[in-house]
PQR file with spaces between the fields and no chain letter, atoms N, CA, C, O and H, PARSE charges and radii, in Angstrom:
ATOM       1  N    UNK     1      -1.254  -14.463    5.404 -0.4000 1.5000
ATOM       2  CA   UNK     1      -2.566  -14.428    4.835 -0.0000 2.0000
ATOM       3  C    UNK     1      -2.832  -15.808    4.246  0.5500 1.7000
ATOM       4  O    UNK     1      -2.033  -16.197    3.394 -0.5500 1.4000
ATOM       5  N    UNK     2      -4.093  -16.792    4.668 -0.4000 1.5000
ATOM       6  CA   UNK     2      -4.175  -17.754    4.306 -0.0000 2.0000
ATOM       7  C    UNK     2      -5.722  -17.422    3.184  0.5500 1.7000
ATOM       8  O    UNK     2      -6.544  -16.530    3.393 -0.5500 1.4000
ATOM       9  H    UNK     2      -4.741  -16.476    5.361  0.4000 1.0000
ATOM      10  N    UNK     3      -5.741  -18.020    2.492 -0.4000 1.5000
ATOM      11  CA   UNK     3      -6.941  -18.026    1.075 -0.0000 2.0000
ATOM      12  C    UNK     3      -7.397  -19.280    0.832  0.5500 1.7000
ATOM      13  O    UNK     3      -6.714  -20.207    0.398 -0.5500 1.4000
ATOM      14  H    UNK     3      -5.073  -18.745    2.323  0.4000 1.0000
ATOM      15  N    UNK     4      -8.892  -19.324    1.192 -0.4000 1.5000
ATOM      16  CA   UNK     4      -9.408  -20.553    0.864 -0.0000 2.0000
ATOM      17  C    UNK     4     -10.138  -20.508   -0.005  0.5500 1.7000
ATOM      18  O    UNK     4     -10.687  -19.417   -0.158 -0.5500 1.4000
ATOM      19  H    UNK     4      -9.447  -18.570    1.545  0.4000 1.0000
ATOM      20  N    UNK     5     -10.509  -21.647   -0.999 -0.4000 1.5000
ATOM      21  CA   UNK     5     -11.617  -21.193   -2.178 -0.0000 2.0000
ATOM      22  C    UNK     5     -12.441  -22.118   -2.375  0.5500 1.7000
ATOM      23  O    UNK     5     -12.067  -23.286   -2.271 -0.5500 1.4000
ATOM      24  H    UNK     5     -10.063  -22.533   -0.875  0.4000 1.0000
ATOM      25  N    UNK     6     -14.025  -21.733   -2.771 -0.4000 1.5000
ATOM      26  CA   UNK     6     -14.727  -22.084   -2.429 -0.0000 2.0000
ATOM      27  C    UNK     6     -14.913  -23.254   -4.077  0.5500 1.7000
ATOM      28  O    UNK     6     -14.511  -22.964   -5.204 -0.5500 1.4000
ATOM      29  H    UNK     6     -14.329  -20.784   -2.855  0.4000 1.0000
ATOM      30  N    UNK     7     -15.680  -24.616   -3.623 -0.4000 1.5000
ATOM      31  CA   UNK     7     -15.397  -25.408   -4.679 -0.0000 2.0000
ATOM      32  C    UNK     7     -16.490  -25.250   -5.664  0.5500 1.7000
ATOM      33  O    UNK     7     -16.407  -25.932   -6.685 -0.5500 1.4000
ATOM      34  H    UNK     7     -16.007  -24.851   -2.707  0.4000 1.0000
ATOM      35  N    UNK     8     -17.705  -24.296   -5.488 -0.4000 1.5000
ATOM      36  CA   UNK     8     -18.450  -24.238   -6.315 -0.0000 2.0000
ATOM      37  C    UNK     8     -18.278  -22.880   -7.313  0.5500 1.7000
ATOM      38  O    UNK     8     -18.945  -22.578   -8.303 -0.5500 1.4000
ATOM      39  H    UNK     8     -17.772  -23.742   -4.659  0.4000 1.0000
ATOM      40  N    UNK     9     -17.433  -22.354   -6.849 -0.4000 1.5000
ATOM      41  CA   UNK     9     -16.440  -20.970   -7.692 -0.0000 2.0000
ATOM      42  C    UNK     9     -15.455  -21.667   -8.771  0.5500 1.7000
ATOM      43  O    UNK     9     -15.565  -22.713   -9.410 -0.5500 1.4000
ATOM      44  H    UNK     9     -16.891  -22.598   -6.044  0.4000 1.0000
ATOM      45  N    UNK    10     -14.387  -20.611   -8.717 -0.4000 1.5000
ATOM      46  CA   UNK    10     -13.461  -20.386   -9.634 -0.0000 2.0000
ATOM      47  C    UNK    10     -12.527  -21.558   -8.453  0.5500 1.7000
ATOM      48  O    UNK    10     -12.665  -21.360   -7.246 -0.5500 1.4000
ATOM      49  H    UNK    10     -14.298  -19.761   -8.198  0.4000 1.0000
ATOM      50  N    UNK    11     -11.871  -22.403   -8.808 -0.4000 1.5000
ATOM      51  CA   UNK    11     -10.891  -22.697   -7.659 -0.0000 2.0000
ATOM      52  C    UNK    11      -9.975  -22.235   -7.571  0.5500 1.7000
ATOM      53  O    UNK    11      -9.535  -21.902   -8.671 -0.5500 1.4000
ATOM      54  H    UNK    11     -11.759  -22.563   -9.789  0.4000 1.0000
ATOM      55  N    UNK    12      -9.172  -21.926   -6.521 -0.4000 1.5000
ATOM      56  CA   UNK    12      -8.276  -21.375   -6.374 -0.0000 2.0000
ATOM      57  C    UNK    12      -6.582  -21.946   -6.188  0.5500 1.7000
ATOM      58  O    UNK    12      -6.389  -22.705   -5.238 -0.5500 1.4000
ATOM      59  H    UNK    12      -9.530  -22.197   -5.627  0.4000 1.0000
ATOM      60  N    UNK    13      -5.677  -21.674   -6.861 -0.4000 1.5000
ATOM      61  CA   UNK    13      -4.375  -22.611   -6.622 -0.0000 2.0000
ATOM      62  C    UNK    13      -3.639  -22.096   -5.806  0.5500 1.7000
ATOM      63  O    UNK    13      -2.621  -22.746   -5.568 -0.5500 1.4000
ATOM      64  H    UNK    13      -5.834  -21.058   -7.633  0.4000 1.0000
ATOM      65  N    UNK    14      -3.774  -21.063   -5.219 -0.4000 1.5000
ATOM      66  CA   UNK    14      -3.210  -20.650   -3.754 -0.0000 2.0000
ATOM      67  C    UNK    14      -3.692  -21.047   -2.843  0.5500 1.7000
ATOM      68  O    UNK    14      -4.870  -21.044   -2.486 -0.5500 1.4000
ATOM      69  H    UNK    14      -4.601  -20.534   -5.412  0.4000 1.0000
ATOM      70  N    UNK    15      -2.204  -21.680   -2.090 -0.4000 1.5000
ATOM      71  CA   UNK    15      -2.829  -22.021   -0.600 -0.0000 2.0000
ATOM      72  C    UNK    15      -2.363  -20.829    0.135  0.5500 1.7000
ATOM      73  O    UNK    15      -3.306  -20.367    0.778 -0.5500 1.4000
ATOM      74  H    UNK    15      -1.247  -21.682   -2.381  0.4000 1.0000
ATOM      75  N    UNK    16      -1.282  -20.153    0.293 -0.4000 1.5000
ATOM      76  CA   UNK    16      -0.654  -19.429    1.539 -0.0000 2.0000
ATOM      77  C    UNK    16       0.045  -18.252    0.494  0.5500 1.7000
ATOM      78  O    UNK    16       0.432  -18.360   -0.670 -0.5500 1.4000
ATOM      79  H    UNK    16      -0.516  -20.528   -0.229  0.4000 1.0000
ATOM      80  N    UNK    17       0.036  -17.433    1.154 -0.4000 1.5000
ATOM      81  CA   UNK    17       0.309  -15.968    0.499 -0.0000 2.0000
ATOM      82  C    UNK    17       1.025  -14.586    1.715  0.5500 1.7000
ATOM      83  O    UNK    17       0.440  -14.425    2.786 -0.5500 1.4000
ATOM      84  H    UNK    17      -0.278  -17.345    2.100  0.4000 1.0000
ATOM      85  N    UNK    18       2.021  -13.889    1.445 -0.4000 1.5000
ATOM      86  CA   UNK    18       2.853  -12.707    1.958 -0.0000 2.0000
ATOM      87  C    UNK    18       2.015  -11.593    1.658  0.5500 1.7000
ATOM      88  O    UNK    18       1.309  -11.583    0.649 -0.5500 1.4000
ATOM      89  H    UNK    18       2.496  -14.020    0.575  0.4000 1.0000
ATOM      90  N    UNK    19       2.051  -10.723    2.417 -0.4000 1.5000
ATOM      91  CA   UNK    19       1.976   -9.405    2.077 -0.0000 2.0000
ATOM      92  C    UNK    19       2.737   -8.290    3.267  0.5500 1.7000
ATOM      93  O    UNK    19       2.810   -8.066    4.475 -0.5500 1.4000
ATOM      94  H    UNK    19       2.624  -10.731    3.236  0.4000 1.0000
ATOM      95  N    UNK    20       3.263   -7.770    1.806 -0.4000 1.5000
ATOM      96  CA   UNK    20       3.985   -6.789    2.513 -0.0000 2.0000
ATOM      97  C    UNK    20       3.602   -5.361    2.225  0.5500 1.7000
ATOM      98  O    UNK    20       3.044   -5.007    1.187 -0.5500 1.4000
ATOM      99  H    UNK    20       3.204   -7.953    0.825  0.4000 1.0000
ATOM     100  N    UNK    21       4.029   -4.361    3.477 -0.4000 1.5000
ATOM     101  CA   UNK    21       3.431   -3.056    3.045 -0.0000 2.0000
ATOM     102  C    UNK    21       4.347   -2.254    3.660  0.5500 1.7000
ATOM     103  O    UNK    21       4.692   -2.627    4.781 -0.5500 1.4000
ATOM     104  H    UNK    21       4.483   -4.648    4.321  0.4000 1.0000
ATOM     105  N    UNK    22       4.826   -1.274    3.240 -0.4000 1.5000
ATOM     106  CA   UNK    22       5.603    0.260    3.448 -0.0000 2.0000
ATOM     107  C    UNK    22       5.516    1.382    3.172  0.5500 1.7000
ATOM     108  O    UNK    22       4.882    1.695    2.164 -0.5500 1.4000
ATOM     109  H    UNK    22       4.545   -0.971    2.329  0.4000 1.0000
ATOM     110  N    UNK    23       5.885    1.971    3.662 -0.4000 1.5000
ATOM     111  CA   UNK    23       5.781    3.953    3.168 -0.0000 2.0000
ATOM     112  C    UNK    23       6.858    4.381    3.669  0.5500 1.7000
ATOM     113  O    UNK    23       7.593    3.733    4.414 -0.5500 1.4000
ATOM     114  H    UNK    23       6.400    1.717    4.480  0.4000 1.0000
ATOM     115  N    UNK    24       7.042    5.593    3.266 -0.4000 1.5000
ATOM     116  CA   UNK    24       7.844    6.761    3.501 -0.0000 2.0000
ATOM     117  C    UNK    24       7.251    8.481    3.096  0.5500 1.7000
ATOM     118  O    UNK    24       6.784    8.935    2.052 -0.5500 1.4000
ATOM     119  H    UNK    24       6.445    6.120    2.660  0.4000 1.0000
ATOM     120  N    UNK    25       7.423    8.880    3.938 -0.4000 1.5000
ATOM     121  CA   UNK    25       6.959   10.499    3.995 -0.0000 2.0000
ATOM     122  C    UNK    25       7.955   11.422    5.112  0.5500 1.7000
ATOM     123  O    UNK    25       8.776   11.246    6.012 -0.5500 1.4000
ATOM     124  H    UNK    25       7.802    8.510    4.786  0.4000 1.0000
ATOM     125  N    UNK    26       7.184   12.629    4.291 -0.4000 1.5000
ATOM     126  CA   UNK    26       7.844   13.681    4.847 -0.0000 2.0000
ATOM     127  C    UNK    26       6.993   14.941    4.582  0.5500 1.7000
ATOM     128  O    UNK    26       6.069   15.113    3.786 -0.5500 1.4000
ATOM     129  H    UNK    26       6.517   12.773    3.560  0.4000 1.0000
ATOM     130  N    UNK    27       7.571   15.779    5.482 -0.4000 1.5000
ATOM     131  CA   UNK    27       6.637   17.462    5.832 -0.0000 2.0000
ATOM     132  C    UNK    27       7.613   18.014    5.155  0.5500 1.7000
ATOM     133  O    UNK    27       8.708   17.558    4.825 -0.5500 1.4000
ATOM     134  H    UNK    27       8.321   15.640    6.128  0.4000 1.0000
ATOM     135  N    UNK    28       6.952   19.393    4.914 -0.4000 1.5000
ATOM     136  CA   UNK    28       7.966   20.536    4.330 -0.0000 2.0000
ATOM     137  C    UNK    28       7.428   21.724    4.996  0.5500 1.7000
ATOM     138  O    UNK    28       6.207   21.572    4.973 -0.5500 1.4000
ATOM     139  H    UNK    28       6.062   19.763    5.182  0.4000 1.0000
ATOM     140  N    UNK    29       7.629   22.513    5.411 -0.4000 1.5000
ATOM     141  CA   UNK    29       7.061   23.679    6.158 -0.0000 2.0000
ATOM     142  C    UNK    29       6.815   25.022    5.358  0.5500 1.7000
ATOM     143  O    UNK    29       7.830   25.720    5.367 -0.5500 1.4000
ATOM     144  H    UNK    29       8.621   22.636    5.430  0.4000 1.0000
ATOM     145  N    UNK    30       5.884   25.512    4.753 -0.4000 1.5000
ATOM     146  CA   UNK    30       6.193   26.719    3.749 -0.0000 2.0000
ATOM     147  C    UNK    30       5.919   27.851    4.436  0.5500 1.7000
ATOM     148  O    UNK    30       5.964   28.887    3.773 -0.5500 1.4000
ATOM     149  H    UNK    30       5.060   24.945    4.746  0.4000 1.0000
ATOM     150  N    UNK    31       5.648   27.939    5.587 -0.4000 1.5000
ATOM     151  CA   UNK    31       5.581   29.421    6.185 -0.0000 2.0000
ATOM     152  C    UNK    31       5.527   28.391    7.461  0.5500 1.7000
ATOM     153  O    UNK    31       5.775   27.203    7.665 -0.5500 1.4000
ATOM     154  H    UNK    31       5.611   27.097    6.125  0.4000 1.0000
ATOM     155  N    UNK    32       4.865   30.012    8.522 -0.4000 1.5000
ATOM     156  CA   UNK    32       4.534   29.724   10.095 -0.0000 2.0000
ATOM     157  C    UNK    32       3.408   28.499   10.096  0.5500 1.7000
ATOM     158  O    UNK    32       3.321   27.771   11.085 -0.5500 1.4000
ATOM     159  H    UNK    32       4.664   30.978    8.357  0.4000 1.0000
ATOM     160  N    UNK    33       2.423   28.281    8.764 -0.4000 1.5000
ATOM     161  CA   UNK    33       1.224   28.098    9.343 -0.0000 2.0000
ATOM     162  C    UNK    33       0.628   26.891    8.138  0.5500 1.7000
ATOM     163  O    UNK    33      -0.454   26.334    8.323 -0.5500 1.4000
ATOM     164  H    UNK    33       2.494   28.872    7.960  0.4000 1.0000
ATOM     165  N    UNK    34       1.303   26.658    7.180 -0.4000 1.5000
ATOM     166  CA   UNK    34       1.409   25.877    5.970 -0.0000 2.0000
ATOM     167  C    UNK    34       2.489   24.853    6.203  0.5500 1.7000
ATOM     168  O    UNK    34       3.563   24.906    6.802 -0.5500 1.4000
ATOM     169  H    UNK    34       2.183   27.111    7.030  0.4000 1.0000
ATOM     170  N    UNK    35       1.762   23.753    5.436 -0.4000 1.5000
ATOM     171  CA   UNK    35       2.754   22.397    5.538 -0.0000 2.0000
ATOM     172  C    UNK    35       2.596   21.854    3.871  0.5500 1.7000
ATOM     173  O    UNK    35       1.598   22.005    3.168 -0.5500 1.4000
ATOM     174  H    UNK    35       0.890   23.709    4.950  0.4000 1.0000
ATOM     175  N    UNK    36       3.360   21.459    3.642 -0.4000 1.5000
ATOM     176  CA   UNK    36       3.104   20.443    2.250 -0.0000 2.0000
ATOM     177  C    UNK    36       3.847   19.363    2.668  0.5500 1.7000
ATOM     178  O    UNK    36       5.002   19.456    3.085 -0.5500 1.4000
ATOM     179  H    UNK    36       4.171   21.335    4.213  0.4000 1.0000
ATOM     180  N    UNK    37       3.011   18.000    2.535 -0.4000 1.5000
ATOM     181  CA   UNK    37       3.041   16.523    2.330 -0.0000 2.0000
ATOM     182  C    UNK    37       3.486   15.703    1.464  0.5500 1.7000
ATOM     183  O    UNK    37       2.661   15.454    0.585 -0.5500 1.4000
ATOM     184  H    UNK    37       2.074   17.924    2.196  0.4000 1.0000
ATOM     185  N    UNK    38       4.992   14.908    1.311 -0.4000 1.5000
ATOM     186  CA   UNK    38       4.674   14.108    0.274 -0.0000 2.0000
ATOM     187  C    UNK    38       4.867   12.146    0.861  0.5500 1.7000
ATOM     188  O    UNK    38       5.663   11.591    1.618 -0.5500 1.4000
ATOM     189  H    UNK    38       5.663   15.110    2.025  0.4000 1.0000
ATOM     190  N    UNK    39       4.096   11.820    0.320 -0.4000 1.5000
ATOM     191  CA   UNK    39       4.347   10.130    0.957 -0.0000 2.0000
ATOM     192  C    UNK    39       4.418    9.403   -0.203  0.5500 1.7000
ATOM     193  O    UNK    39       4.039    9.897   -1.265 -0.5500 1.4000
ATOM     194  H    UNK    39       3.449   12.271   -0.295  0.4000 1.0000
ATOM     195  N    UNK    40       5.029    7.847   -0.105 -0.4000 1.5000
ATOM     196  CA   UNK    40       4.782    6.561   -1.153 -0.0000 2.0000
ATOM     197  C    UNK    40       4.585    5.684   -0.407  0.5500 1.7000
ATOM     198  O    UNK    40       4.911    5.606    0.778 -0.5500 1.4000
ATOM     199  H    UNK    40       5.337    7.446    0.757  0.4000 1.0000
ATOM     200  N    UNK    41       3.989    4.892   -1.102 -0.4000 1.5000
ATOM     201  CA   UNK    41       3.712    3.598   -0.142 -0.0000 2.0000
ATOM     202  C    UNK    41       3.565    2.876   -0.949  0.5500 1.7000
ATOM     203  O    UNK    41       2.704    3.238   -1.751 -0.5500 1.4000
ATOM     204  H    UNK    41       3.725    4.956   -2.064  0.4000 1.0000
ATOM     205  N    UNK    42       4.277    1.424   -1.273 -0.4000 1.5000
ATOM     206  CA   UNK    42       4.265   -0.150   -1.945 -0.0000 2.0000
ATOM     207  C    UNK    42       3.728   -1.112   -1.296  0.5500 1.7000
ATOM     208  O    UNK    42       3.947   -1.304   -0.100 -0.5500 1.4000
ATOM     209  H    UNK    42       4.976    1.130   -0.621  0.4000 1.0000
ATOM     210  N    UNK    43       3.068   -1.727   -1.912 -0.4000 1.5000
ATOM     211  CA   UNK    43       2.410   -2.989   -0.918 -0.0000 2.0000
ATOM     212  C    UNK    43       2.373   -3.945   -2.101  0.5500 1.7000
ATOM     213  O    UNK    43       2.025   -3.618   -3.235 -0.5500 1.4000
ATOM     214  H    UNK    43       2.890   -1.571   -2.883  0.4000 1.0000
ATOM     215  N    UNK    44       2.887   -5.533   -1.612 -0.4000 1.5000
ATOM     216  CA   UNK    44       3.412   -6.174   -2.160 -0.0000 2.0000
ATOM     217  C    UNK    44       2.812   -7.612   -1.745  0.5500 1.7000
ATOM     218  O    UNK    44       3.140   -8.167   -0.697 -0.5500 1.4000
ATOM     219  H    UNK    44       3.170   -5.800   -0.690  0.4000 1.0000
ATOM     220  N    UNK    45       1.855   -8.189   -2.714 -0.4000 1.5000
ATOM     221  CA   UNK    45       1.420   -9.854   -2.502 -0.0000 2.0000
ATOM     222  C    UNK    45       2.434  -10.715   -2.933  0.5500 1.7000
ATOM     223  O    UNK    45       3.406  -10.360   -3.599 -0.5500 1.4000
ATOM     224  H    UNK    45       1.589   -7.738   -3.566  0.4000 1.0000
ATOM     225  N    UNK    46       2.133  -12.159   -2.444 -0.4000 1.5000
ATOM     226  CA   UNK    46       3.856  -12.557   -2.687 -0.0000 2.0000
ATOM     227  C    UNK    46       2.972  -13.940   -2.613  0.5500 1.7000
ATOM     228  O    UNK    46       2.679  -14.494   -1.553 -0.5500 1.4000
ATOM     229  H    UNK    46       1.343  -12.448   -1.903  0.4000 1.0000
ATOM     230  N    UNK    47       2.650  -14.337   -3.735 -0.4000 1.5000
ATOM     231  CA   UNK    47       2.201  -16.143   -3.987 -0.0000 2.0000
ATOM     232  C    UNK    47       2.944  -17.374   -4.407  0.5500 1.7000
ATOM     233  O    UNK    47       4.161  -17.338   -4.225 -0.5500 1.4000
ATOM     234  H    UNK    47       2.887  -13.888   -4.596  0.4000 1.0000
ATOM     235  N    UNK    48       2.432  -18.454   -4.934 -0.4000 1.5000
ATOM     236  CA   UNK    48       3.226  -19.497   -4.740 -0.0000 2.0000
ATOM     237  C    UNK    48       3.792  -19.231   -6.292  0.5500 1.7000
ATOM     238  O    UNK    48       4.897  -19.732   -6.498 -0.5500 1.4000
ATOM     239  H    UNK    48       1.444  -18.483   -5.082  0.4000 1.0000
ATOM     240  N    UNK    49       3.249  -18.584   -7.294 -0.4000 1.5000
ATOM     241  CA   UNK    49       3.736  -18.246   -8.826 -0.0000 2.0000
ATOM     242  C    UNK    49       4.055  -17.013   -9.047  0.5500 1.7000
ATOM     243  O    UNK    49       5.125  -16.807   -9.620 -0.5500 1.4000
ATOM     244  H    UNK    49       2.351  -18.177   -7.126  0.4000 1.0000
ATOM     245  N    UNK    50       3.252  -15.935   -8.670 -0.4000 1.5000
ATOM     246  CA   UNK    50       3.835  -14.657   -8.652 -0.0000 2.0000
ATOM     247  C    UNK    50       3.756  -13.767   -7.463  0.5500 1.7000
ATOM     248  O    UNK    50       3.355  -13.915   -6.308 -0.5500 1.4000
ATOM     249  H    UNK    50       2.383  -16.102   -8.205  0.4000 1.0000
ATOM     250  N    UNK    51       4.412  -12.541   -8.320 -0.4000 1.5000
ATOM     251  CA   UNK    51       4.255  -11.314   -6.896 -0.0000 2.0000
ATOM     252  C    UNK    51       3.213  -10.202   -8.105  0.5500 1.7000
ATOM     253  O    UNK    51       3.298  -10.098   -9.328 -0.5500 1.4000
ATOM     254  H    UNK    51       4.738  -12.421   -9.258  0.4000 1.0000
ATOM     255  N    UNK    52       2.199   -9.452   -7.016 -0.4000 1.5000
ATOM     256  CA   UNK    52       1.900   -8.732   -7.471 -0.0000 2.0000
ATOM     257  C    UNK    52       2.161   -7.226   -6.836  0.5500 1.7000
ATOM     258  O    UNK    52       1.952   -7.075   -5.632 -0.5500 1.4000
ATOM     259  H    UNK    52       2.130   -9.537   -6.022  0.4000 1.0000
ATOM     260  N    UNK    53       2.579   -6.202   -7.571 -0.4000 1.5000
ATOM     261  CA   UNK    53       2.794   -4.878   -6.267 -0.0000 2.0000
ATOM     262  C    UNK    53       1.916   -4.204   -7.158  0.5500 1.7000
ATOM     263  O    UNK    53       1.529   -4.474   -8.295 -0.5500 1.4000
ATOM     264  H    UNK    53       2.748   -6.325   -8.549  0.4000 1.0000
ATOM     265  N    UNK    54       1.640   -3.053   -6.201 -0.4000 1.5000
ATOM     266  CA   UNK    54       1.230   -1.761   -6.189 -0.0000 2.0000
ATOM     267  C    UNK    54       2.058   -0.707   -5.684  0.5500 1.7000
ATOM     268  O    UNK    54       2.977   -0.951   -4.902 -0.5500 1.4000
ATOM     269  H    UNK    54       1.955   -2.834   -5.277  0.4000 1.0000
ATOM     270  N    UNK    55       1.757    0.597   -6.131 -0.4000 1.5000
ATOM     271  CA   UNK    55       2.533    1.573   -5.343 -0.0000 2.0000
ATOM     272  C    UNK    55       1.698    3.154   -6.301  0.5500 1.7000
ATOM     273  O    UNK    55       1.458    3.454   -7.471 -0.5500 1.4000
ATOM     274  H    UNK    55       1.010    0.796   -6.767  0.4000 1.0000
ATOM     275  N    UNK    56       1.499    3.824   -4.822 -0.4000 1.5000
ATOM     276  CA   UNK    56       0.584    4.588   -4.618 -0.0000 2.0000
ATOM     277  C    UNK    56       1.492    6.042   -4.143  0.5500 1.7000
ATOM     278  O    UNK    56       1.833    6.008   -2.961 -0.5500 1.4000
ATOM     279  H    UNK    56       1.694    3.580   -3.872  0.4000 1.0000
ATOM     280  N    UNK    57       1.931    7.342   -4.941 -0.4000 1.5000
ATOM     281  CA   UNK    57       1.965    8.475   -4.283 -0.0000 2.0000
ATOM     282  C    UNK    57       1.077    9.249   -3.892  0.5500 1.7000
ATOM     283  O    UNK    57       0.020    9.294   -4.521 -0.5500 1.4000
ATOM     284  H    UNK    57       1.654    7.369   -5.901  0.4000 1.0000
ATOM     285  N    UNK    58       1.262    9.991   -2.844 -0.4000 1.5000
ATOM     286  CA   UNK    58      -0.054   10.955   -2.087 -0.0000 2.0000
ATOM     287  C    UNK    58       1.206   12.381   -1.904  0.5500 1.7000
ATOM     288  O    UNK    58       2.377   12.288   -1.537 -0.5500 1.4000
ATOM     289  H    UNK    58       2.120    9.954   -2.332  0.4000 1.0000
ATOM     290  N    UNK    59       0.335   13.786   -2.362 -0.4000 1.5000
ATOM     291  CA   UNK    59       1.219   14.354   -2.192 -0.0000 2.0000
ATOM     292  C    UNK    59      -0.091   15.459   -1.205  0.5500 1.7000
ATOM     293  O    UNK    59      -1.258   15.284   -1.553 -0.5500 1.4000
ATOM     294  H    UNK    59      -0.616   13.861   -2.661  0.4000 1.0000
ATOM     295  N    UNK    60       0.122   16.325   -0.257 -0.4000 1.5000
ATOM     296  CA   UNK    60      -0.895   17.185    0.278 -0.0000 2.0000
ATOM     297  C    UNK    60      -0.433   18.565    0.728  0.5500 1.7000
ATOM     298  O    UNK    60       0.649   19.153    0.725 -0.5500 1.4000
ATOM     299  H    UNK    60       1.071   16.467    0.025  0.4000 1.0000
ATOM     300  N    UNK    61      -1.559   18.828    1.081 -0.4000 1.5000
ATOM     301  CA   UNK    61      -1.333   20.416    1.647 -0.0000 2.0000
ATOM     302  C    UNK    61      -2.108   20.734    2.605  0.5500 1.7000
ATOM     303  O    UNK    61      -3.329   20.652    2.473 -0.5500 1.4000
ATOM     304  H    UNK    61      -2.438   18.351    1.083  0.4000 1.0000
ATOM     305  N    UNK    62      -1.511   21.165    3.769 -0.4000 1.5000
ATOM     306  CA   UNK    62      -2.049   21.338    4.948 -0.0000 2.0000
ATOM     307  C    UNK    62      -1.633   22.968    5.583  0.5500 1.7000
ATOM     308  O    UNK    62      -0.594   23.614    5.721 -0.5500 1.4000
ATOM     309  H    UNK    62      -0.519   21.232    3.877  0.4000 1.0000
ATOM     310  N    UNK    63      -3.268   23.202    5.894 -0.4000 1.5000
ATOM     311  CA   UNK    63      -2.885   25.127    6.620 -0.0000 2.0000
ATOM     312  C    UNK    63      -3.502   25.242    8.122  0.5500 1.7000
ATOM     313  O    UNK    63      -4.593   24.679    8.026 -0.5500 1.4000
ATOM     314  H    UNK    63      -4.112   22.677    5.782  0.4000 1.0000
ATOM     315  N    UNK    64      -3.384   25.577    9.120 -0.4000 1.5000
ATOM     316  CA   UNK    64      -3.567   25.326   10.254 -0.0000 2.0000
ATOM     317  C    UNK    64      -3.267   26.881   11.074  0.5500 1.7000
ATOM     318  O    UNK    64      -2.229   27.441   10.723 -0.5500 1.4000
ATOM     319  H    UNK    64      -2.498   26.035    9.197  0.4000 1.0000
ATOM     320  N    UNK    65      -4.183   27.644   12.215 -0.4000 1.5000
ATOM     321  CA   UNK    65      -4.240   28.934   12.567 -0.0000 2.0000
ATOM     322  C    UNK    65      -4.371   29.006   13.873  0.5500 1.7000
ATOM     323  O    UNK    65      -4.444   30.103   14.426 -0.5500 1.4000
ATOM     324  H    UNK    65      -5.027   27.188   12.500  0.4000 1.0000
């Protein structure tokens, strides 16, 4: 990810920047016809001074006939 900034703004002291992103999930089956969901997922900026992360759980429920 490259970031350019504009000179009549804020300037910016990043030139070049990472990002990274992952998850992990899984099903659970509670009958014939029911599912429950759980996932995480981190996503991770990576600059010339710091890192910034996030990380997000999603948990669901799914019924289907």
């Amino acid at each position: 990810m490259e970031i350019d900034s504009q000179p009549k703004l804020v300037p910016l002291d990043i030139e070049q920047s990472d990002y990274t992103n992952w998850g992990l999930g899984g099903n659970y089956y509670l009958g014939r016809n029911f599912i429950i969901r759980l996932e995480y997922r981190s996503y991770t900026v990576t600059t010339d001074s710091n890192d910034v992360e996030l990380a997000t759980w999603k948990i669901g429920f799914n019924s289907f006939f």
